[in-house]
VOGU-3710 file (C-alpha; in Angstrom, 3 decimals, decimal comma):
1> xxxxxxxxxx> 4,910/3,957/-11,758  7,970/2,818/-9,200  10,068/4,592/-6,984  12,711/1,358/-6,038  15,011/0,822/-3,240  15,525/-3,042/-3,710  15,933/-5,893/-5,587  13,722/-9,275/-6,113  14,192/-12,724/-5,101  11,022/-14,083/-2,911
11> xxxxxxxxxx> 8,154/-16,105/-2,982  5,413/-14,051/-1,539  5,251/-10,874/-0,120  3,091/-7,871/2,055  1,608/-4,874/-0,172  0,689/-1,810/2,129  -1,550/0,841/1,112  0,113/4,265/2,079  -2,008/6,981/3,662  -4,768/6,064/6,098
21> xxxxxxxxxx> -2,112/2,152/6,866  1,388/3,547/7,174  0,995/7,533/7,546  -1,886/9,344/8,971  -4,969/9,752/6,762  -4,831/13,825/5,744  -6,324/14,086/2,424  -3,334/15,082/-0,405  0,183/15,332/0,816  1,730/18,452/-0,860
31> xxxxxxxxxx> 4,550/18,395/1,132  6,617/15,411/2,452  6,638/17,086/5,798  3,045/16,558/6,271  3,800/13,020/6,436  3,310/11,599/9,914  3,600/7,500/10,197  1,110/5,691/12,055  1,705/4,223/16,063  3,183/1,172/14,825
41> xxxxxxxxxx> 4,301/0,938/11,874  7,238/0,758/11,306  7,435/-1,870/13,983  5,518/-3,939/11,605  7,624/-3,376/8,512  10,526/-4,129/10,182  9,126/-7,275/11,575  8,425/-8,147/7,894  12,361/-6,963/7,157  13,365/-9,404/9,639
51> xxxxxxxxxx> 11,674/-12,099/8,387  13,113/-11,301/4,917  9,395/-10,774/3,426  9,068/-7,962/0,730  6,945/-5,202/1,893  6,095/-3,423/-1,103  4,172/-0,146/-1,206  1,120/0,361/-3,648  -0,479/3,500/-3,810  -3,210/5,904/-5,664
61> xxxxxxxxxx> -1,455/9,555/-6,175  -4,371/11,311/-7,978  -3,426/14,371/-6,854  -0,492/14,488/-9,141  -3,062/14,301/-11,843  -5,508/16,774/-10,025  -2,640/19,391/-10,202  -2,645/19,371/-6,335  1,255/18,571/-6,338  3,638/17,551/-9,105
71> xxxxxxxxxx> 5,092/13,950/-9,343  8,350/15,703/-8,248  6,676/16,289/-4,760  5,403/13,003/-4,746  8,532/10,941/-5,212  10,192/13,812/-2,620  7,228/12,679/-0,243  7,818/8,980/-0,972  11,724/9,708/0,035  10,624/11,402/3,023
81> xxxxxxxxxx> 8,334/8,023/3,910  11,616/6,019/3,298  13,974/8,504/5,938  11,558/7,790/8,161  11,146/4,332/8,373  15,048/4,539/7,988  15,734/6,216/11,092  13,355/2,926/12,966  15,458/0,559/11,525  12,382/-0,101/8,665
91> xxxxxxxxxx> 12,478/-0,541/5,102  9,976/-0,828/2,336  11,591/-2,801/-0,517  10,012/-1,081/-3,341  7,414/1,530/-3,725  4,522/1,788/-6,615  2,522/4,448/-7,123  -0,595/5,854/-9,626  -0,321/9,455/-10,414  -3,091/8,831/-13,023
101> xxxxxxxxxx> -7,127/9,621/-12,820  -9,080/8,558/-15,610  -11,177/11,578/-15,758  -9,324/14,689/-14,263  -5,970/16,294/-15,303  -4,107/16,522/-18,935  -2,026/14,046/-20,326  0,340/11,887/-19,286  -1,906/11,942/-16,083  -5,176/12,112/-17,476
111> xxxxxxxxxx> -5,728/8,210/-18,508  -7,614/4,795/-17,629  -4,345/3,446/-16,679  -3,523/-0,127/-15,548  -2,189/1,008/-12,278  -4,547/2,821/-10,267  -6,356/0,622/-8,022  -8,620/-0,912/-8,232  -6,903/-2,516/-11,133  -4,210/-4,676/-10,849
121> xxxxxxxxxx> -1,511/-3,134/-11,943  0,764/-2,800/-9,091  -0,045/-6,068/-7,777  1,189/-7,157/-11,212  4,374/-5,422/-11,408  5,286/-6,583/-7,870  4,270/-10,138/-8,652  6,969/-9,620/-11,641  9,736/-7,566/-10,399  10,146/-10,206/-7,087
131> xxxxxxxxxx> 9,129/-13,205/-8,297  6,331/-13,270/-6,385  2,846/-15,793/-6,000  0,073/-13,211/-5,187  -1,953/-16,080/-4,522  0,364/-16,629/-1,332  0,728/-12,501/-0,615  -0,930/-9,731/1,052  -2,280/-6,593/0,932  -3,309/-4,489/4,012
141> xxxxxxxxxx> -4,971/-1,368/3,311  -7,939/0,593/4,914  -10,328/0,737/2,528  -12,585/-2,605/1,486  -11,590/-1,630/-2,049  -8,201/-2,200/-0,823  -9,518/-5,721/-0,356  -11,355/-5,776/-2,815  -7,911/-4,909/-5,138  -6,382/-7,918/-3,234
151> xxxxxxxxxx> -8,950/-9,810/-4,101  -9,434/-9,363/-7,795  -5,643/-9,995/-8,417  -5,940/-13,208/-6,266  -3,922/-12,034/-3,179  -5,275/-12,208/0,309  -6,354/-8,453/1,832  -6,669/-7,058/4,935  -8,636/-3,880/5,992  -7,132/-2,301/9,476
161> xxxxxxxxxx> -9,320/0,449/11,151  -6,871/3,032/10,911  -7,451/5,534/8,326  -11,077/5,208/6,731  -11,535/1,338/8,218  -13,500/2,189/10,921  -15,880/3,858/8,874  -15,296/1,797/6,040  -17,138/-1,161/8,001  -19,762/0,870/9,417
171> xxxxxxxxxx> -20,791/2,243/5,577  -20,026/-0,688/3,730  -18,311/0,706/0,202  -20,238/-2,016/-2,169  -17,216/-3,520/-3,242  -18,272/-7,292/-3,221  -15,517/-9,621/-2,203  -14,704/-13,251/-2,978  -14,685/-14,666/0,806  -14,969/-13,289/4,332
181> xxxxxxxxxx> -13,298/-10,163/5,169  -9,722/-9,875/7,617  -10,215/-6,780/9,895  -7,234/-6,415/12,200  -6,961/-2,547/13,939  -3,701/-1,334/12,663  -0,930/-2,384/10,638  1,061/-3,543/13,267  -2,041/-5,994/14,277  -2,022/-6,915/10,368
191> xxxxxxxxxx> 1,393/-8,045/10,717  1,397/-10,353/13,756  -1,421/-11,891/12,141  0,501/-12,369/8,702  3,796/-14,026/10,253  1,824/-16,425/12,317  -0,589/-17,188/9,448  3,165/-17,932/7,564  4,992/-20,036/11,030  7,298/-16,453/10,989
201> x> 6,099/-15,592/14,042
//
């Protein structure tokens, strides 16, 4: 699923994970003002803006499917996320999300969809909508699954230690990965090292 605020036309491009990257980690958001963004950033999405790199939202939203909130209050929560960055001077260029879980909830929600992570399927649909080489793009999230969704798809991840990181390294998940793994502290870290690693810096 979407929720869109741009339009394509670029090579490669950053993926951010939502809660626990851009807004504080506090379990299921059932209302958008519970939402709280991280110490930096939104200076690192609008570094990215600046640049004229795609930052592109993917995240799981199980709790639509758990009943915990309706998909209503999730795209509310999503609009409150884009105010917010607004009022920095930040933008994310498009935002994907999964309300699905493949074994909780009725239907439409209840299903082994293609877009809950860690499939590919909002990797995918950004690769197509902005013309992007995954090969070439990002994802920073703070979960090694995150990585390991980067990964799979053929796009380079990054775990920061905001969120579950920290503890993600210290009880590795079991997700095995296909090279060494990026660990930066928080997005805004992420990004410095993602423009230089481009010459944007």
């Amino acid at each position: 699923m979407t929720h869109k605020s741009s339009q394509p036309g670029y090579h490669w491009g950053v993926f951010l994970d939502r809660d626990g990257t851009v807004t504080e980690e506090i379990g299921y958001v059932n209302d958008p003002a519970r939402l709280r963004l991280l110490p930096g950033a939104a200076e690192a999405i609008r570094a990215f803006n600046r640049a004229g790199v795609p930052v592109l939202l993917a995240t799981n939203q199980a709790g639509v499917a758990r009943g915990y909130f309706t998909e209503d209050v999730l795209k509310a929560t999503l609009d409150r996320l884009a105010e917010m960055l607004g009022i920095l001077g930040a933008r994310l260029d498009h935002m994907y999300y999964c309300p699905h879980h493949p074994a909780v909830g009725e239907p439409p929600y209840r299903q082994d969809c293609n877009c809950r992570k860690p499939k590919p399927g909002m990797l995918l649909a950004g690769a197509a909508d902005f013309d992007l080489d995954l090969s070439r793009s990002y994802v920073v999230g703070d979960k090694i699954s995150d990585v390991g969704f980067a990964q799979a798809a053929g796009a380079k991840g990054i775990l920061v230690k905001t969120g579950y990181g920290a503890g993600e390294l210290r009880y590795h998940d079991g997700v095995k990965l296909k090279g060494p793994l990026v660990v930066k502290a928080d997005l805004a870290e992420a990004a410095r090292y993602i423009l230089e690693q481009e010459g944007l810096s």
